[in-house]
N, C-alpha and C positions, 0 to 999 in steps of 0.2 A: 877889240881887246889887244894887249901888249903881251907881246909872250917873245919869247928866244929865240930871234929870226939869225942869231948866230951859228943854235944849230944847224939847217941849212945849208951855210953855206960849200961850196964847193961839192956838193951831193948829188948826183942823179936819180930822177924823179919818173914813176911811170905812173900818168894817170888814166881810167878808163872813163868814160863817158865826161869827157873834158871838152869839149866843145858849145854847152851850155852853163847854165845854173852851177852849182854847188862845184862841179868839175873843173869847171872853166874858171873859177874865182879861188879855186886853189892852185891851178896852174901860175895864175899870176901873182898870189901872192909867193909861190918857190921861185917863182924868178924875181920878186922884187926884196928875199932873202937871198940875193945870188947863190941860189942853186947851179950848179957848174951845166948840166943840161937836162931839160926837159922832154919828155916824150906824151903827145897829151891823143889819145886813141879813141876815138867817135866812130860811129855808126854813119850819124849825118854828114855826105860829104860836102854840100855846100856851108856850113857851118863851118865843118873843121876846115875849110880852104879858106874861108873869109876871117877864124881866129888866130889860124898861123898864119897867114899873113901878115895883120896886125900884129901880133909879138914878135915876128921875125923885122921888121922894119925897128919896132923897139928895140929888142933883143939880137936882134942877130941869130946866129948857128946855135945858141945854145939852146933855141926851140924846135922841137919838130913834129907836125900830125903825120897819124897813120889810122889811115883807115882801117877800120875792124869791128868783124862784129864778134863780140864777147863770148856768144852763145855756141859757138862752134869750140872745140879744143883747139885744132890745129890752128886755126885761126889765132887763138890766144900765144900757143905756142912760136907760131911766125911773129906775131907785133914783140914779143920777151925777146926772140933772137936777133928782130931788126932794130928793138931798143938797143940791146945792150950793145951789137956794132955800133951805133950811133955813139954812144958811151963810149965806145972804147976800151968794152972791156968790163965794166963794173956796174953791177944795178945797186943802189942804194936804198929804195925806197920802191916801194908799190904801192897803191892806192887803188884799190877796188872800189870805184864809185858807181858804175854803170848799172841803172836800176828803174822800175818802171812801180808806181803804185799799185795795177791791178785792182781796180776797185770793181765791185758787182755784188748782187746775192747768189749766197751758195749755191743755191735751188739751181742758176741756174749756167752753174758750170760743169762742163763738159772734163774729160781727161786729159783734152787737147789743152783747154784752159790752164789747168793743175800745171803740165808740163812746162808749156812758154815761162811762167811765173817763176818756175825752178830755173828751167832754163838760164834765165838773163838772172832774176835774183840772188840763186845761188850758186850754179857750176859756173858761170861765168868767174865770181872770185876763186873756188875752186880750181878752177882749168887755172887763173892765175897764180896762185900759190905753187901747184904741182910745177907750172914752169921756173920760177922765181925761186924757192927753194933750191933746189943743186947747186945756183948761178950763188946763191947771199951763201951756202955751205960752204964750198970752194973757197969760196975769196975771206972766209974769217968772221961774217955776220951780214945784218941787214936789217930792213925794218917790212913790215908790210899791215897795213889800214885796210880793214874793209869797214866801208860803210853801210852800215844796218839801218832803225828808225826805231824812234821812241816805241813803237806800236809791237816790236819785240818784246816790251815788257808791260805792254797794255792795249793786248788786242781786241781792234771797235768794232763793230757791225758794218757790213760791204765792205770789209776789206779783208777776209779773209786768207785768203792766197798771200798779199801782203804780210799780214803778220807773222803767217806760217814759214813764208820761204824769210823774213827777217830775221823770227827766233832760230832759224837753223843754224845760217848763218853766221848768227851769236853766238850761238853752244859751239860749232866747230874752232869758231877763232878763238876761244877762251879756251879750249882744249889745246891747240896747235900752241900754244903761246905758253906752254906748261913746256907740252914737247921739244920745243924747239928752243929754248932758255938757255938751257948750256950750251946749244951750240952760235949763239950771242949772235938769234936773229930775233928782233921783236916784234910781237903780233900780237893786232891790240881789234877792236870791231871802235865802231865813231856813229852816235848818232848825228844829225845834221841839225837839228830842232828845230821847230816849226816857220820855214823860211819860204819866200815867196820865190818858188820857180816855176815852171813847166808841170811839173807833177800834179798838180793842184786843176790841169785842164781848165776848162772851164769856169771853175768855180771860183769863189772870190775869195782868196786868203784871208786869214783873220787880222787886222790891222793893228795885232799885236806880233805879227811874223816876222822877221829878221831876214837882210839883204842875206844875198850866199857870201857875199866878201865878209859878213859877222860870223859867218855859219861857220865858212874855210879858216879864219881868226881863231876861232874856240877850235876847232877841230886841230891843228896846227899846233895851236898849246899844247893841247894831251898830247899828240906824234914826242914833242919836244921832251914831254914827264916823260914819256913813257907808261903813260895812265893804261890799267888794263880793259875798261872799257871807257872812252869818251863821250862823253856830254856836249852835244852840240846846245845847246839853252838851258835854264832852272827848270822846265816844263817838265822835261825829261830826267832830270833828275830825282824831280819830286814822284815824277811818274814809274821809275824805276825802283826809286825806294819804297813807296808804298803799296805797291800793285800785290804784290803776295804777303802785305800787313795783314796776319792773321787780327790785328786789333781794328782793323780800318775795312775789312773784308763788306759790313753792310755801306758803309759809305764809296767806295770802291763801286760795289754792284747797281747802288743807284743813279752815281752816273756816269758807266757805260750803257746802262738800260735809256737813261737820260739820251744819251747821243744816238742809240739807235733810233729812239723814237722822232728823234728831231729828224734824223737822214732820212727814216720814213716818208716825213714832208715834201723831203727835198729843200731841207734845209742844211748850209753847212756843219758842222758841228764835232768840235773837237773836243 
């Protein structure tokens, strides 16, 4: 997709979970919008030592990983403080990407379970906005993405946790982006739409799925609008608009029932 890699430039960028999939293909598409610097924050560190490398042989200084795990505050709060030194000063951008599927039956999750899925799902962009907020106030505005998934607005069977900790998520950044408007910082949620990364474990994507360089393309667009929520594919689209179609409600229920029964199988089914 073509979208306005003008905005970008000369911006500094924090991405979390950038060291793979969807994270990692947004990091390079802000640096090949010459974004002025990049901060791209993994968990994995052989990963993030083998992609900044790579871009830093590309790029040079204007990339840098940091390790961190998401799920802690302070942790969050050190990766914003060691950004924005790195910056020099000014965070423009945040991107809360760092996220895990959680797939399983209800039955047979624990509290412990419920937790971790919050954990990383949602106080992870959480802990990140509470840090990035004073920094984008101060300095006159900012931007800040989190990445949700279609399944916040059409939650399937075995994925419960998923959907839960996504529509949070969603409701909090659509709230925060009310709040935060006149003080001309923008906060928008981005689904990813059904793209082939990591997430997907084992199983075999649908061979209608989209690379994450399409995914970070469409997602990049909305950043650019300013779209209040982003559409990472038409899937999600379609799937956001009809999902609470009081008109469409029996076709709707036939196939999510549809999809459970097939995951029953142990078939994929989206």
């Amino acid at each position: 997709m073509e979208y306005n890699r003008e905005y970008f430039a000369g911006k500094t960028a924090v991405v979390t979970g950038a060291a793979s999939g969807i994270g990692l293909a947004l990091v390079e598409e802000l640096l090949q919008c010459n974004a002025a610097k990049v901060v791209m924050a993994d968990i994995n560190p052989n990963n993030l030592e083998q992609h900044e490398k790579r871009l830093r042989e590309q790029y040079g200084d204007r990339v840098k990983g940091i390790l961190c795990n998401v799920t802690g505050e302070e942790a969050v709060q050190s990766l914003i403080s060691d950004a924005v030194s790195f910056f020099k000063g000014r965070l423009d951008l945040l991107i809360n990407n760092a996220g895990a599927g959680f797939a399983g039956y209800f039955a047979d999750m624990t509290n412990a379970d419920w937790k971790a899925a919050f954990d990383l799902n949602f106080y992870s962009a959480l802990y990140g906005m509470r840090a990035a907020l004073p920094i984008m106030g101060k300095q006159g505005g900012g931007q800040i993405i989190n990445i949700i998934s279609g399944i916040a607005f059409m939650p399937m069977a075995q994925q419960s946790r998923y959907a839960a900790t996504k529509a949070a998520l969603n409701a909090l950044s659509i709230a925060l982006r009310a709040e935060y408007w006149d003080a001309n910082i923008r906060i928008s949620s981005a689904t990813p739409g059904t793209t082939v990364t990591a997430i997907w474990g084992g199983l075999e994507p649908p061979k209608s799925a989209q690379t994450p360089q399409q995914s970070a393309s469409r997602i990049l667009n909305g950043v650019a609008n300013n779209d209040r929520v982003i559409f990472g594919d038409d899937n999600d689209v379609r799937g956001a608009t009809e999902s609470y179609d009081i008109q469409k409600q029996e076709v709707i229920d036939a196939y999510l029932l549809h999809v459970a029964r097939e995951r029953r199988k142990g078939v994929t089914a989206i």
